[in-house]
C-alpha positions as CSV (number, residue, x, y, z in Angstrom):
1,X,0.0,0.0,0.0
2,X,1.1,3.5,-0.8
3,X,0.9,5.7,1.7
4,X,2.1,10.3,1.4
5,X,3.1,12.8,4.5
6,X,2.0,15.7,5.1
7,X,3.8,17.5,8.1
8,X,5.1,21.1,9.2
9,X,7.1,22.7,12.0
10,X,5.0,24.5,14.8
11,X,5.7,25.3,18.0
12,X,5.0,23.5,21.3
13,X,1.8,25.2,22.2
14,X,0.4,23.6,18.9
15,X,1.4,19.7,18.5
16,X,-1.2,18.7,20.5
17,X,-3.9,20.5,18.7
18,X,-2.5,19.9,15.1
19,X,-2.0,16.0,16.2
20,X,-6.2,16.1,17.1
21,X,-6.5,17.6,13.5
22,X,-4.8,15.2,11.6
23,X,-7.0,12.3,13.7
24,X,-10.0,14.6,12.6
25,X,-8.9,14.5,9.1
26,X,-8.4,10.7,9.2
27,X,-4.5,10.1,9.2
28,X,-3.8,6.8,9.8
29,X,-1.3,8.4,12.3
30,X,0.7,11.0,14.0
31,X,4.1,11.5,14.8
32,X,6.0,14.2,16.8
33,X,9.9,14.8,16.1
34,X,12.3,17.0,17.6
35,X,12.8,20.1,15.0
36,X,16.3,21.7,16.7
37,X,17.8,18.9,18.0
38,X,16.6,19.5,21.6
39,X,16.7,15.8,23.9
40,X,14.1,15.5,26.5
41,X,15.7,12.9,28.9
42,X,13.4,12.8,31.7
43,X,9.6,13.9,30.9
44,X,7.4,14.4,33.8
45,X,5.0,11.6,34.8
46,X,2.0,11.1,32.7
47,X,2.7,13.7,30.4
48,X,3.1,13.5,26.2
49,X,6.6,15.9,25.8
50,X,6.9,18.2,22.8
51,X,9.7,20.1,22.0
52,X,10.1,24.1,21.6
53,X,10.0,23.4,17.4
54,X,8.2,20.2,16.9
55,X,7.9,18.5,13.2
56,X,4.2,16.9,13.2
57,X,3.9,14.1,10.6
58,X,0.6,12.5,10.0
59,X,0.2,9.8,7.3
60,X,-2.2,8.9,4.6
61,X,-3.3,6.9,2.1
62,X,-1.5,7.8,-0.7
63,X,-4.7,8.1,-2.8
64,X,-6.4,10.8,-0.5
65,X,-6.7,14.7,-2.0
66,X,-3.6,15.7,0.2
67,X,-4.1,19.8,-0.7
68,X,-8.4,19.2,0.9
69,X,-6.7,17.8,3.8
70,X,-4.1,20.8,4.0
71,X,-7.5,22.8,3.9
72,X,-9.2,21.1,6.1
73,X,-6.2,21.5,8.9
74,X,-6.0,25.5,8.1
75,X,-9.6,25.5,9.1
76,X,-9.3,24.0,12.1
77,X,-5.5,25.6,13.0
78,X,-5.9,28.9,11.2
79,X,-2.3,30.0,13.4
80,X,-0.4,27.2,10.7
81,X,-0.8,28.5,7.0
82,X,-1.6,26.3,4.1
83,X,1.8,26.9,2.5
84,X,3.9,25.9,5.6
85,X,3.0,22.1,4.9
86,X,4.8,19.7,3.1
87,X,3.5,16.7,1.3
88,X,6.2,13.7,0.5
89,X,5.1,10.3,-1.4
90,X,6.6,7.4,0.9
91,X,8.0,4.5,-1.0
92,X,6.0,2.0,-1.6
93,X,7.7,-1.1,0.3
94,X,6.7,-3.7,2.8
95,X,6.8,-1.8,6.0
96,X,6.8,-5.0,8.1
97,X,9.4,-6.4,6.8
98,X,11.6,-3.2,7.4
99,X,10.6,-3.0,10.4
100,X,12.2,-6.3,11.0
101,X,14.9,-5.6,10.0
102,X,15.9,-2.7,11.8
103,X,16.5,-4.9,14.7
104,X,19.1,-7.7,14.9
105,X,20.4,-10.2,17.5
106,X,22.6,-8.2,20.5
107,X,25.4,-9.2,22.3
108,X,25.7,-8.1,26.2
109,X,29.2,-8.9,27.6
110,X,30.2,-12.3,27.1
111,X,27.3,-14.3,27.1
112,X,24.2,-13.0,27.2
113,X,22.3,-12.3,23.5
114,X,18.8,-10.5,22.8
115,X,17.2,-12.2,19.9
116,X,14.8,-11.0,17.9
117,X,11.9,-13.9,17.8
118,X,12.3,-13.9,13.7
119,X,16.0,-14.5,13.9
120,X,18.4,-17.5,14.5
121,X,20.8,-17.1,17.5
122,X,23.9,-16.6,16.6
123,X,25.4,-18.7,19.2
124,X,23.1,-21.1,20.2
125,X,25.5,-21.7,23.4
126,X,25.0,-18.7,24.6
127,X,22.0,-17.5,27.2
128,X,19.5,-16.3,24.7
129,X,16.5,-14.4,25.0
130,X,13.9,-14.5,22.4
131,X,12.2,-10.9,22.5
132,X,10.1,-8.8,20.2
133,X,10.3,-5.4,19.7
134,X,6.6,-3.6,21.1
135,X,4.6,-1.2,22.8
136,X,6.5,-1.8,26.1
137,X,10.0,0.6,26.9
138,X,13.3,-2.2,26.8
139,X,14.4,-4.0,24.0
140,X,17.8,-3.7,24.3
141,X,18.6,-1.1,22.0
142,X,18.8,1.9,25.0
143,X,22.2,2.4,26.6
144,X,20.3,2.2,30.2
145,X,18.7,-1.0,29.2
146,X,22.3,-2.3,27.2
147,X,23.9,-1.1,31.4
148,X,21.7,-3.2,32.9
149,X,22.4,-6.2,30.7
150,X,25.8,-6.1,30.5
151,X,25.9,-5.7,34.6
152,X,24.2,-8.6,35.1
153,X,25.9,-10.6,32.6
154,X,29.1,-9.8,34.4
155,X,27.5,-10.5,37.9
156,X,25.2,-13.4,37.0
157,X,22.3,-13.6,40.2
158,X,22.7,-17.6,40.6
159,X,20.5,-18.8,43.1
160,X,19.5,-15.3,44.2
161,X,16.0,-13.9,44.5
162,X,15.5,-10.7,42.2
163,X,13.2,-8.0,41.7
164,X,12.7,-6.2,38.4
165,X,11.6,-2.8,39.6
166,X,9.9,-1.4,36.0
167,X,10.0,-4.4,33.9
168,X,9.0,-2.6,30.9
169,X,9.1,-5.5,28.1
170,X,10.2,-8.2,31.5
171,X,13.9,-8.0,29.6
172,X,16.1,-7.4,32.8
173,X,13.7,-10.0,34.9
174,X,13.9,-12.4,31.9
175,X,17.7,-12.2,31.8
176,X,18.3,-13.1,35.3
177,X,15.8,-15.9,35.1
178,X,17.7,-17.3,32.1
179,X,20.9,-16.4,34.3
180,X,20.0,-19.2,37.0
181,X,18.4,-16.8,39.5
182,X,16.7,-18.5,42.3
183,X,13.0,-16.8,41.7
184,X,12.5,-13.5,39.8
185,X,9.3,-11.4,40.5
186,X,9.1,-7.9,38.1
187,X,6.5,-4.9,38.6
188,X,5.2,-2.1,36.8
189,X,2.9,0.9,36.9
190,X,1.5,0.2,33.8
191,X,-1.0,-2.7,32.5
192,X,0.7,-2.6,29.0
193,X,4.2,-3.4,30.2
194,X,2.9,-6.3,32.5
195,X,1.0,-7.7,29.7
196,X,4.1,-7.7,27.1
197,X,6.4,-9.0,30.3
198,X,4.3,-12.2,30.9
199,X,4.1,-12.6,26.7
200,X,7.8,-12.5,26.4
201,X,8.2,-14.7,29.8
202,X,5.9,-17.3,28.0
203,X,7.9,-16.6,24.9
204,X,10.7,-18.0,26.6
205,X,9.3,-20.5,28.2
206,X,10.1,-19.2,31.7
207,X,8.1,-19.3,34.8
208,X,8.2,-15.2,36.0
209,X,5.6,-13.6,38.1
210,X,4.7,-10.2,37.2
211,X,2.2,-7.9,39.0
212,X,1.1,-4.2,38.8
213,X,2.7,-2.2,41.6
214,X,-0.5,-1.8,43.2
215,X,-0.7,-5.4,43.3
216,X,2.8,-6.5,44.2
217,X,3.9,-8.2,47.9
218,X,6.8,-9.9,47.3
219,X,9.4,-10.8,50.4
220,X,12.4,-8.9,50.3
221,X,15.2,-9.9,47.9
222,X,18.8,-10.4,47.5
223,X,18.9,-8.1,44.5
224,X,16.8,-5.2,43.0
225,X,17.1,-3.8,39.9
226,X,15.5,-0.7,38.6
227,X,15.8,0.9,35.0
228,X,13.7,3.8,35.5
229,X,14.5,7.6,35.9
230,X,16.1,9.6,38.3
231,X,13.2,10.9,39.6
232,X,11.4,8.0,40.3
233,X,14.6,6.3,41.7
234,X,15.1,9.0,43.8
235,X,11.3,8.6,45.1
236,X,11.1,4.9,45.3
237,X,14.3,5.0,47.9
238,X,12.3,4.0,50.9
239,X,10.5,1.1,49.1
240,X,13.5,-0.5,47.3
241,X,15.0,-0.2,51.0
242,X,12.1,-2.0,52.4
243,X,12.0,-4.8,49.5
244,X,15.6,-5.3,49.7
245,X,17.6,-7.6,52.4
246,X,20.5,-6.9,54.4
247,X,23.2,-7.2,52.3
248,X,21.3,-7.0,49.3
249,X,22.7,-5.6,45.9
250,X,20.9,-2.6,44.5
251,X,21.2,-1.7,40.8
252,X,19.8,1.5,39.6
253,X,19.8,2.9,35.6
254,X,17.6,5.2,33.6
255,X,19.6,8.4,35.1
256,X,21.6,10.8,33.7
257,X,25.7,10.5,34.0
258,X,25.5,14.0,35.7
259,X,22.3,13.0,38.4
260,X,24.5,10.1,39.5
261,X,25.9,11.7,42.8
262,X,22.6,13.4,43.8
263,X,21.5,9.8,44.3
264,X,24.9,8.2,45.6
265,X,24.2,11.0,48.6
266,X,20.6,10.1,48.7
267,X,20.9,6.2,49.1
268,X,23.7,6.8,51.3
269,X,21.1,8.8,53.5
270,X,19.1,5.7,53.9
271,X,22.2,3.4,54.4
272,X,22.5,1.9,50.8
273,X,26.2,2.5,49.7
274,X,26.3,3.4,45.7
275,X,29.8,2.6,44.7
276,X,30.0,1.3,41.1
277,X,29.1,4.0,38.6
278,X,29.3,2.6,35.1
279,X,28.3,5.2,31.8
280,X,27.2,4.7,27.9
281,X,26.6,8.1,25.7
282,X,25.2,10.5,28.7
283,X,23.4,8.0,30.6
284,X,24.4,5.8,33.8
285,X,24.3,3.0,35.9
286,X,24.7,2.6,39.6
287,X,25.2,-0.5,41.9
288,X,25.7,-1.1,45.6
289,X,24.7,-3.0,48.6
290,X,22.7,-2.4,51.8
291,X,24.1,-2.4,55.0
């Protein structure tokens, strides 16, 4: 199927409302992009971000009368002018297919691979984990996500009992089941996330219990790990206290390089000593035990 853009450049104030326009005018969907190369690391809670400049793409059948949709959107957004938008014919292609193959099999320090579902290990030796991209954050792909891998791939949880604090996709709980954990339990805040945890859990034929925060009671633990964001981490202090054991092993990623020692002093507040700080591009990971 053949399938045209139409998008334009507005400012924050107007995403939203242009997004509901293109909806109203029947794009299949709508996509926001960053227009001036502005990163927003850590959004706040519930919340859609939008940059100062954001480039909103909606897409369409390819046979629809693109300029009567231009009109229709400077009818309902009279602020954006006709002649700001651009229309661009998408190559006809089987979307699926590329899709696929944007993502490939990934190594994680020695021995630990994420496998695409579609693809053949490429060691078949190794501790694989058959995963599919989806809705749910943690494929593999994210240098916090590729921190927490590697970490536990260098300090494999045998016979330990381990919490996956925002499972996400289950990818961190899945690994240390497949890593000869004792019992994994993983939790999340939202229904999707749970849902795509215990489909790749069964995907892997692995036994992992996965509940909604509101919802989880598990016994304390002998390691936590959390792949979240600073603010949360920083929040969630007293509660990964209480669900970890004396002597437990903390591990904490999804922050910035440069919010790393606001939350050293802050665990160390609450006597959890932070003292292995590891870093990919500008994010970081943090480990340490309980006293």
């Amino acid at each position: 199927m053949a399938w045209i853009q139409i998008n334009t450049t507005v400012s924050e104030n107007l995403a939203e409302p242009l997004s509901d326009a293109f909806m109203e005018a029947n794009a299949a969907s709508v996509t926001f992009q960053d227009a001036q190369d502005q990163p927003i690391f850590e959004p706040e809670l519930n919340t859609t971000p939008v940059w100062q400049q954001t480039k909103v793409i909606g897409l369409f059948d390819a046979q629809v009368d693109a300029q009567a949709i231009i009109q229709q959107l400077t009818q309902l957004i009279p602020e954006i002018k006709a002649d700001t938008y651009k229309v661009e014919q998408l190559e006809d292609k089987d979307w699926v297919r590329a899709w696929m193959d944007q993502f490939k099999p990934m190594q994680f320090g020695q021995n630990l691979w994420i496998v695409p579902s579609w693809s053949t290990p490429p060691n078949p030796n190794a501790v694989n984990l058959m995963l599919d991209p989806g809705l749910a954050f943690g494929t593999g792909t994210h240098p916090t996500t590729s921190l927490c891998l590697t970490w536990l791939d260098q300090h494999p949880p045998k016979a330990l009992s381990v919490i996956d604090y925002g499972c996400g996709s289950g990818i961190l709980a899945l690994a240390a089941q497949k890593l000869s954990a004792a019992s994994v339990t993983g939790t999340d805040i939202d229904p999707q996330a749970i849902t795509a945890s215990k489909q790749n859990a069964e995907r892997n034929q692995e036994q992992i219990e996965f509940e909604l925060v509101e919802n989880f009671t598990p016994p304390p633990c002998d390691l936590l790990i959390a792949n979240i964001l600073a603010g949360p981490l920083k929040a969630l202090a007293p509660e990964f206290n209480r669900l970890l054991k004396p002597g437990g092993t903390l591990v904490l990623s999804g922050l910035l390089a440069n919010q790393a020692d606001e939350l050293i002093a802050h665990y160390h507040s609450i006597g959890i000593e932070l003292a292995t700080f590891e870093q990919q591009e500008e994010w970081g990971l943090l480990a340490g035990k309980k006293g």
